[in-house]
Residue frames relative to the residue before (quaternion, step in Angstrom):
aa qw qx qy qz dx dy dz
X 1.0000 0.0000 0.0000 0.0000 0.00 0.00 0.00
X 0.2664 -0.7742 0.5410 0.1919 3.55 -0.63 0.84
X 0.3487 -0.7686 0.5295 0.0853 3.49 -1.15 1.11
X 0.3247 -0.6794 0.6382 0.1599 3.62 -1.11 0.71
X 0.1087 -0.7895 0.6028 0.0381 3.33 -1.06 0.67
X 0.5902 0.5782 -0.3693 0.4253 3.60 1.03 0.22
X 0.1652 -0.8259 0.5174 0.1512 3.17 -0.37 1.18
X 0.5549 0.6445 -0.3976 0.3443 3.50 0.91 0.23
X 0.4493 0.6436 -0.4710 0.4026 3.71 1.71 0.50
X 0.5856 0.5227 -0.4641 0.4104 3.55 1.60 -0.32
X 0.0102 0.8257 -0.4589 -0.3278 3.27 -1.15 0.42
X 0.5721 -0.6915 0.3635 0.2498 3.18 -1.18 1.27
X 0.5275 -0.2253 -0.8093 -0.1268 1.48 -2.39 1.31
X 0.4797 -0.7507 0.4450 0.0913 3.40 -1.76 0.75
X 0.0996 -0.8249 0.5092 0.2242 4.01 -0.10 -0.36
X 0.0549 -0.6919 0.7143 0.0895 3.87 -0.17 0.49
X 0.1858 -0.5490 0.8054 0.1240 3.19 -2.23 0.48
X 0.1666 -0.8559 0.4889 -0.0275 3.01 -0.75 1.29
X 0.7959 -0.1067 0.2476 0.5421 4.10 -0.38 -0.17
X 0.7874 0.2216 -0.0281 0.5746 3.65 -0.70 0.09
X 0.6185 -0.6492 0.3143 0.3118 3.61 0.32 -0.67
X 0.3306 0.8932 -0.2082 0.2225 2.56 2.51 0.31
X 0.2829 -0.6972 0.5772 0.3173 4.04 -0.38 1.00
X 0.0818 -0.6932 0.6957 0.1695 3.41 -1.58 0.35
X 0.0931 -0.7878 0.5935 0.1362 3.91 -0.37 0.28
X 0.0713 -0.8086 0.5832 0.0317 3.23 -0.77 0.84
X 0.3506 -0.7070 0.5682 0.2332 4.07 -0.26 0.90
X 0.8297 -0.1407 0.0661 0.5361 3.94 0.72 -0.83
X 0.6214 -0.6736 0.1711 0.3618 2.97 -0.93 0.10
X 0.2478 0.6846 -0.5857 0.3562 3.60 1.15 1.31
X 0.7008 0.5342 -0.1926 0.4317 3.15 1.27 -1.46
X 0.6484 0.5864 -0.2819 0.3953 3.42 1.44 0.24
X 0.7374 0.2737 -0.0451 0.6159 3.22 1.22 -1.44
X 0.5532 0.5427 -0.3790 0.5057 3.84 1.18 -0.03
X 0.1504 0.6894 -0.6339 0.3166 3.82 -0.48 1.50
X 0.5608 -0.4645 0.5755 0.3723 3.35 -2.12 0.74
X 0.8586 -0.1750 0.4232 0.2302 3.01 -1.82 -0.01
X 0.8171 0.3843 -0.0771 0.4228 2.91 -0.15 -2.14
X 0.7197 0.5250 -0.2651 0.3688 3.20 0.63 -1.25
X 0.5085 0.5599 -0.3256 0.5674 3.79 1.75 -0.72
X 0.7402 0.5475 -0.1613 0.3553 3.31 0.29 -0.96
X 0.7942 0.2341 -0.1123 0.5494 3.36 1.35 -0.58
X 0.4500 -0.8424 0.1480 0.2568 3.01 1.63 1.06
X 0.0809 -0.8010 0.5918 -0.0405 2.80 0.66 1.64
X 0.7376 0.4609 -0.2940 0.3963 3.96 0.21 -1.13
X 0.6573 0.5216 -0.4404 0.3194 3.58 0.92 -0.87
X 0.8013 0.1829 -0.2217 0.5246 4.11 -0.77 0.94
X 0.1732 0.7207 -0.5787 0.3400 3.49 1.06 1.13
X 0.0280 -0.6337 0.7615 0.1334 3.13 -1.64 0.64
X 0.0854 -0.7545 0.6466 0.0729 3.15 -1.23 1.04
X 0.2309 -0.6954 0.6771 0.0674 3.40 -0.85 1.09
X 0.0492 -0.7474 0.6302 0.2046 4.10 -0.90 0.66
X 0.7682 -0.3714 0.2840 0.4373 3.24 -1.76 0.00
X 0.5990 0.5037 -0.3704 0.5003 4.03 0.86 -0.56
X 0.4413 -0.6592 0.3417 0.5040 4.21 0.85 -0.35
X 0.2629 0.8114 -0.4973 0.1586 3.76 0.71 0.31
X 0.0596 -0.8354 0.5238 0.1556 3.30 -0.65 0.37
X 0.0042 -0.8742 0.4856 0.0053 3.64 -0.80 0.43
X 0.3265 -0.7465 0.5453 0.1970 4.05 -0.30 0.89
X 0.3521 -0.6575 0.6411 0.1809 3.45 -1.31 0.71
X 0.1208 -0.6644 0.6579 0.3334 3.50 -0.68 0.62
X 0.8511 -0.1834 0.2414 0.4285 3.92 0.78 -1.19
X 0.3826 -0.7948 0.4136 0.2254 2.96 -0.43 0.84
X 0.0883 -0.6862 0.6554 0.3031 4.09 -0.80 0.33
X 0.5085 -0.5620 0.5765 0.3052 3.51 -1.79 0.53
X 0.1315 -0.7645 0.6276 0.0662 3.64 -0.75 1.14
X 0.6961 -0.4347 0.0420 0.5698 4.12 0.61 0.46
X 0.8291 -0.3700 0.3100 0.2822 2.86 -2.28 -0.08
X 0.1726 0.8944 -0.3887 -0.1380 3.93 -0.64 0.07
X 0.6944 0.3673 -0.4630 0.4106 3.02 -1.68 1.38
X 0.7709 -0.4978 0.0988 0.3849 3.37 -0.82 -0.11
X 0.7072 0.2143 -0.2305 0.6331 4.26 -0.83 0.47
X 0.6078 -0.6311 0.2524 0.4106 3.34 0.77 1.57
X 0.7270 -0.3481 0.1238 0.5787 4.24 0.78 1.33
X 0.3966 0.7448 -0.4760 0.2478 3.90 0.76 -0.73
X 0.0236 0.7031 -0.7098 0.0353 3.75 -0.77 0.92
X 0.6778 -0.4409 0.5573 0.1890 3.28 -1.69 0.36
X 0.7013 0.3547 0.0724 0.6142 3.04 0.22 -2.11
X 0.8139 0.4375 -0.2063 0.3218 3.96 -0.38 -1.16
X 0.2138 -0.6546 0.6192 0.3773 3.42 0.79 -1.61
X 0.8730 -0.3378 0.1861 0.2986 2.93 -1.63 0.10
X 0.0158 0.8797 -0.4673 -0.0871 3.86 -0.02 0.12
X 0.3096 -0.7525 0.5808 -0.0231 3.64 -0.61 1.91
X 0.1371 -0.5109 0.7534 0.3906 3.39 -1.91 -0.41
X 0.3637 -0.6789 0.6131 0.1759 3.22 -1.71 0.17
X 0.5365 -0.5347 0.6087 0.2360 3.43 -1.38 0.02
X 0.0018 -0.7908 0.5674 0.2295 3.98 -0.50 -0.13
X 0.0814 -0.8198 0.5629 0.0665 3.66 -0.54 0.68
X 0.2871 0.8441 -0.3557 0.2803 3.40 -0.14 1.59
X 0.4156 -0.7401 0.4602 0.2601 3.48 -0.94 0.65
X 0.1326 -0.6844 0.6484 0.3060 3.73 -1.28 0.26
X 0.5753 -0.5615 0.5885 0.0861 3.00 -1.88 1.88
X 0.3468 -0.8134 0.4315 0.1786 3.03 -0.87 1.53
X 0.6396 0.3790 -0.3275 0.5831 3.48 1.40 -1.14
X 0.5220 -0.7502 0.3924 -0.1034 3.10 -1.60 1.25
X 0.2677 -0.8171 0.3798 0.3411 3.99 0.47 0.73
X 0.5209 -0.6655 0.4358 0.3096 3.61 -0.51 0.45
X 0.4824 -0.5235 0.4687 0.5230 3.90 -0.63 0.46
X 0.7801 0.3225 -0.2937 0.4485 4.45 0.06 -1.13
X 0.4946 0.4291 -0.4979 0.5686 4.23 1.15 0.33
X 0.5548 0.4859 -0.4461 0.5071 4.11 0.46 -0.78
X 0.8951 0.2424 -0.1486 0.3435 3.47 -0.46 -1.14
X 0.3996 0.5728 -0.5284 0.4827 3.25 1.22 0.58
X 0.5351 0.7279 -0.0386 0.4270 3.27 1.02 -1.38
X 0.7202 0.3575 -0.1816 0.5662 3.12 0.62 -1.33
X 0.6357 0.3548 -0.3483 0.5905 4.08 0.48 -1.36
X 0.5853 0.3492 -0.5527 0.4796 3.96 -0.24 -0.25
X 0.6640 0.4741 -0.3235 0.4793 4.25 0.17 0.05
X 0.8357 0.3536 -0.1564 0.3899 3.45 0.78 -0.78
X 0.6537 0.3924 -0.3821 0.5222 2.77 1.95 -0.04
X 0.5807 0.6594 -0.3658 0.3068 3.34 1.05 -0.06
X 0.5212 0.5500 -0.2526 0.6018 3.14 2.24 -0.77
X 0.0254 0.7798 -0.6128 -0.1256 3.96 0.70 -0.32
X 0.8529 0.4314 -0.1901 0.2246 3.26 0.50 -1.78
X 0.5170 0.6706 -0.3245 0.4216 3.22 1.70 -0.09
X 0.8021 0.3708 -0.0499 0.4655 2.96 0.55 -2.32
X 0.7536 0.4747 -0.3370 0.3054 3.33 1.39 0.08
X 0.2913 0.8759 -0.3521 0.1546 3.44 1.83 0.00
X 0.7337 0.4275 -0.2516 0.4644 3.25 1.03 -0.72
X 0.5261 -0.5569 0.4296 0.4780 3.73 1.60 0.02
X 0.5270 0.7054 -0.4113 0.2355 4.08 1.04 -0.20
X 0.3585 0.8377 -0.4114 -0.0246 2.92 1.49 -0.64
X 0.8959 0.2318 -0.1559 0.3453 3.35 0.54 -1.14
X 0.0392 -0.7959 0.3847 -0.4658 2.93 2.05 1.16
X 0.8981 0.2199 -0.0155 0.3807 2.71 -0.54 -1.83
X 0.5809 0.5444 -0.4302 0.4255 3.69 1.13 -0.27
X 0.6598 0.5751 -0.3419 0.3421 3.65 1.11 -0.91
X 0.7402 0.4517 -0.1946 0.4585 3.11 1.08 -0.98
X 0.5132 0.6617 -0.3096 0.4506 3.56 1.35 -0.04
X 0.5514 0.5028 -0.2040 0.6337 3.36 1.64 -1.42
X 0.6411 0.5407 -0.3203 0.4405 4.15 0.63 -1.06
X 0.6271 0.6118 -0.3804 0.2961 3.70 0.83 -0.80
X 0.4149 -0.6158 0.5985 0.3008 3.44 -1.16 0.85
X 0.8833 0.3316 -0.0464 0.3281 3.57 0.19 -1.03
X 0.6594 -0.3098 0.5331 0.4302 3.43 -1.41 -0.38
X 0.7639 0.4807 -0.0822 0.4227 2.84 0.17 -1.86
X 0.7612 0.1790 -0.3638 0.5061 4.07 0.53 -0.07
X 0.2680 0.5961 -0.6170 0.4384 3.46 1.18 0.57
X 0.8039 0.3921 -0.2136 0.3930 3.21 -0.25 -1.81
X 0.5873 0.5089 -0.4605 0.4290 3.73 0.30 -0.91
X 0.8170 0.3404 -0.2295 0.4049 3.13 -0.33 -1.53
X 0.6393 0.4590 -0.3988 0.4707 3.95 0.87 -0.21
X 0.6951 0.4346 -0.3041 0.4853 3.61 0.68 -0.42
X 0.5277 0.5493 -0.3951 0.5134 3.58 1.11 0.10
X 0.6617 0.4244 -0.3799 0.4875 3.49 0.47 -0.76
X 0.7883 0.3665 -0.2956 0.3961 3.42 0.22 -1.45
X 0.7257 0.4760 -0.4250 0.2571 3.74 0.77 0.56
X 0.4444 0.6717 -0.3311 0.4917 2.60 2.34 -0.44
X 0.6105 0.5985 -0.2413 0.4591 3.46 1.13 -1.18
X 0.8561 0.2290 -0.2076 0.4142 3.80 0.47 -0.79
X 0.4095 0.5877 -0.3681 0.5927 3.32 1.30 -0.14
X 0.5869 0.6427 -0.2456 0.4268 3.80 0.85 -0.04
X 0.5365 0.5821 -0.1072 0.6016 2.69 1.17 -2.10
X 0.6306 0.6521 -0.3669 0.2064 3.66 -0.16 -0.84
């Protein structure tokens, strides 16, 4: 099987579904390949699906660590260690429909209640998910909140 290594076929913004059922949103592609340590190391990236804003889909097989980042070579107190990565992955030829995705997607957001509901939006954010014409205003409009939301947190 031949691997891609450019992560610049995704086009941003992206959603991955990671392990466990875990959404990752990624706005570019810092917010892709830019990860703790630990989280490399226990293979967070390896069996990603990444779905971009255009409906592509693409599997991580794995990710290689390509160097250290930020200052005292990425080292945080608080954070741990912080790497870029490499992505090493295939694009999935058969495609998720826009009304399979957002099924998908509300079967995540309700399962997260306690997140996606903090601000009371909950079913907010489900209507307008179900409203969406596209992939692409899935993701937008889902990767807005969850930065507006964690960029909060901060």
């Amino acid at each position: 099987m031949f691997y891609f290594t450019m992560v610049n076929d995704f086009k941003y913004p992206v959603i991955a579904f990671a392990k466990g059922g875990i959404l990752h949103f990624a706005r570019n592609a810092d917010d892709m390949t830019i990860c703790s340590r630990r989280g490399w190391k226990n293979g967070f990236y390896n069996g990603l699906n990444v779905l971009d804003c255009e409906g592509s889909s693409y599997k991580v097989r794995e990710a290689e660590k390509v160097e250290n980042v930020g200052f005292l070579w990425g080292f945080s107190f608080l954070l741990g260690q912080k790497i870029r990565v490499r992505l090493n992955y295939t694009k999935v030829e058969k495609e998720i429909s826009v009304d399979d995705f957002k099924e998908k997607i509300i079967k995540v957001l309700k399962r997260d209640r306690h997140f996606w509901d903090s601000g009371g939006t909950l079913e907010e954010i489900i209507t307008i998910t179900k409203s969406a014409k596209s992939h692409g205003d899935v993701i937008k409009y889902l990767t807005g909140i969850f930065y507006k939301e964690t960029e909060k947190g901060l």
